[in-house]
C-alpha positions as CSV (number, residue, x, y, z in Angstrom):
1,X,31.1,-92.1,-34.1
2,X,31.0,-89.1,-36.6
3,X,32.6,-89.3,-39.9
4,X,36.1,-87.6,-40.1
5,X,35.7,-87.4,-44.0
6,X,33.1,-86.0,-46.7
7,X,30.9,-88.4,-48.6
8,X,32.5,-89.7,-51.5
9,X,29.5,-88.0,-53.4
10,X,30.1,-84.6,-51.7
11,X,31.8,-81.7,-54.0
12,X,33.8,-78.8,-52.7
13,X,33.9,-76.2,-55.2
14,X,35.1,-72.4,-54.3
15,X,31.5,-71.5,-53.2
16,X,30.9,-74.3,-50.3
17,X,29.9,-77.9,-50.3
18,X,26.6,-79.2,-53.0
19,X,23.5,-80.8,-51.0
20,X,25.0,-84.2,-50.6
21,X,27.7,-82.7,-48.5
22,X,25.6,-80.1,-46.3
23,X,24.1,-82.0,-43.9
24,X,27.6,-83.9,-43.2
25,X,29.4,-80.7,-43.2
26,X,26.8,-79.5,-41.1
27,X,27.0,-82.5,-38.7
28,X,31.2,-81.9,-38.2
29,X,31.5,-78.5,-38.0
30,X,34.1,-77.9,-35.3
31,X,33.4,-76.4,-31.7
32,X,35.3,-74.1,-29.9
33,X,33.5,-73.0,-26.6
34,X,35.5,-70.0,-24.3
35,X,33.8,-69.0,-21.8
36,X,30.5,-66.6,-22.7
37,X,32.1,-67.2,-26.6
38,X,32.2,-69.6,-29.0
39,X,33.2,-70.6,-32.5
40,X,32.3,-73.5,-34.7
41,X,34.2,-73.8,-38.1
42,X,33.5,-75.8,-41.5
43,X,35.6,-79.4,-41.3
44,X,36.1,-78.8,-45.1
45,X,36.0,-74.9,-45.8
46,X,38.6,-72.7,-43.5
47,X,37.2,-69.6,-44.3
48,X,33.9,-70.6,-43.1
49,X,33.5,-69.8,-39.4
50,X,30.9,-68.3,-37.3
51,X,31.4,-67.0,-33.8
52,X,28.5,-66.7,-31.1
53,X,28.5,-64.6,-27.9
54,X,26.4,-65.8,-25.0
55,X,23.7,-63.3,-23.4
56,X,21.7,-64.5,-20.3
57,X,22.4,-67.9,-20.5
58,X,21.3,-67.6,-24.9
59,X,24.1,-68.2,-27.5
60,X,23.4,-65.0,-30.0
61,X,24.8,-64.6,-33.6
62,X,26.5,-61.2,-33.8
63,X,25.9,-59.5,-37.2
64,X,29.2,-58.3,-37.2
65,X,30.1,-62.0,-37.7
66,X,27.8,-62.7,-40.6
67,X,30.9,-59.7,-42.6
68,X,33.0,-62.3,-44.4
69,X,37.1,-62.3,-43.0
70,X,39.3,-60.6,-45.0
71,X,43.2,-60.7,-45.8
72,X,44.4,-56.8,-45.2
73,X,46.6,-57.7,-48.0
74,X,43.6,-57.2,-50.4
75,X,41.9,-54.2,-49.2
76,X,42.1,-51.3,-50.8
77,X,40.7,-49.9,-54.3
78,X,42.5,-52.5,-57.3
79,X,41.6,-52.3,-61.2
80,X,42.0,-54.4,-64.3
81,X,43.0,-52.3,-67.7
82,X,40.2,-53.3,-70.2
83,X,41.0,-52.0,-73.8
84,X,39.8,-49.5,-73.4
85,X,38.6,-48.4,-70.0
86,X,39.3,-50.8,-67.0
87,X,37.2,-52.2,-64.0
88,X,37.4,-51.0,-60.4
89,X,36.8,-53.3,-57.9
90,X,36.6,-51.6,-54.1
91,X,37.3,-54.1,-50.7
92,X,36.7,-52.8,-47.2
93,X,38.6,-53.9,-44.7
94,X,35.3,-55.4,-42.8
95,X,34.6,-57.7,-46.1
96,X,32.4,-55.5,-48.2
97,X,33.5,-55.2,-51.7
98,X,32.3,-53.1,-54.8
99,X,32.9,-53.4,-58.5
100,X,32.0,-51.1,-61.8
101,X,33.6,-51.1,-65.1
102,X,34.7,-48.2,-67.0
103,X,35.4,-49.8,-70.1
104,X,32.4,-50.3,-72.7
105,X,32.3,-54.3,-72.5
106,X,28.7,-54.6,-70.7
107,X,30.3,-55.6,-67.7
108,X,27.4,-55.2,-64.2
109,X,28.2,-53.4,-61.8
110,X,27.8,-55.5,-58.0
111,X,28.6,-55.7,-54.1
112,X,28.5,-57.6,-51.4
113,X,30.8,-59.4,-49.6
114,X,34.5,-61.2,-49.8
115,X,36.0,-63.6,-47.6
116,X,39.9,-63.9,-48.1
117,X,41.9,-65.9,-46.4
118,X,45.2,-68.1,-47.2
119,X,45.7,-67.6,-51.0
120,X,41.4,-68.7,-51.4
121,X,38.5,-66.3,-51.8
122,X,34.6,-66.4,-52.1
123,X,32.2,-63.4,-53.3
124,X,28.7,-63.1,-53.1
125,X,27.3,-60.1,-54.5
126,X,23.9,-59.0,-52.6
127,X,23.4,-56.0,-54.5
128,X,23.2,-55.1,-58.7
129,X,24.4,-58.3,-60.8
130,X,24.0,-61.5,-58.9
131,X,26.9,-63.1,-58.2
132,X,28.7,-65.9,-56.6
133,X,32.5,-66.7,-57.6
134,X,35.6,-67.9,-55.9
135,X,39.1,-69.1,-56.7
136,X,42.9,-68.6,-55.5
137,X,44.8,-65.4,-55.3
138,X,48.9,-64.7,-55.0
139,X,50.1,-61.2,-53.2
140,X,52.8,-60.6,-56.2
141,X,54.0,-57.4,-53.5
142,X,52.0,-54.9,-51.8
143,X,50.1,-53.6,-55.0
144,X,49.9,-56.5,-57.4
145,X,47.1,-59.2,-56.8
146,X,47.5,-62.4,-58.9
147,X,43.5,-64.0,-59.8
148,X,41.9,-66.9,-60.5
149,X,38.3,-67.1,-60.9
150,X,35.6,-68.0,-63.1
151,X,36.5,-65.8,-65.6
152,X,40.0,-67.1,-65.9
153,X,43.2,-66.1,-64.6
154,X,43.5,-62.2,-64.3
155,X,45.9,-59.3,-62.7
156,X,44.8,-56.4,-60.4
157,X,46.7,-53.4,-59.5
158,X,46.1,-51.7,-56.2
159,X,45.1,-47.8,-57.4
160,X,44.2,-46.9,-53.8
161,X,44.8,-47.9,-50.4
162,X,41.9,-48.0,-47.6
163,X,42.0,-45.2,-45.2
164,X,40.2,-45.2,-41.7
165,X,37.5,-43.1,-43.0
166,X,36.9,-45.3,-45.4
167,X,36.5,-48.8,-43.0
């Protein structure tokens, strides 16, 4: 039988499992098979899901799937008061995200994606600064975003809500 638990030397860190843990990961993802659609899903990773559609008789991968899940709660247009100046950080509701600072710390500009789900988020920038970071988050109400991340511990403040022109 398949193993119901990682390797002992397997690491789960915010951005997915490390090499010793891939190909066991890999080995247990999780099937769900619905007629012409199916899912699998990470044994160890909850936000990590893929979803296939069959077309004559051949299970395809969607692009649409490859945009990471998002929470609603975090779309919309949030910032971070740097002294002085602040950063701008942008989230669509299909998982695209963009940031910029306006403050003069140096700070690159990216996007890419964000997958948020259940108080745990991943980026990975694909354009400008390369990026990969992850961590917890806290809805502290409808406009204030507790962080954590590699750069610590942080506060956003929703500026902007996303409209349908803007999905």
């Amino acid at each position: 039988g398949k193993a119901t638990t990682a390797p002992a030397s397997a690491t789960v860190t915010p951005q997915g499992l490390d090499a010793a843990g891939s190909i066991w990961e890999i080995e247990n993802f999780a099937e769900k098979v619905e007629g012409d659609r199916a899912t699998i899903s990470s044994p160890t990773l909850p936000n990590l899901s893929m979803e296939f559609v069959r077309v004559d008789g051949k299970w395809k991968l969607p692009i649409a799937s490859l945009v990471g899940k998002i929470d609603p709660a975090m779309v919309g247009t949030w910032e971070v008061p740097i002294n002085p100046g602040r950063w701008i950080w942008e989230i669509a509701p299909n998982g695209t995200y963009e940031f910029h600072t306006e403050a003069p710390d140096g700070a690159q500009s990216h996007a890419g994606m964000i997958v948020s789900d259940d108080g745990v988020w991943t980026l990975n920038s694909i354009a400008g600064y390369s990026d990969q970071d992850g961590g917890t988050y806290l809805m502290q109400g409808p406009d204030t975003m507790a962080m954590t991340g590699k750069l610590g511990f942080g506060i956003w403040r929703r500026v902007k809500r996303a409209t349908a022109s803007s999905q």
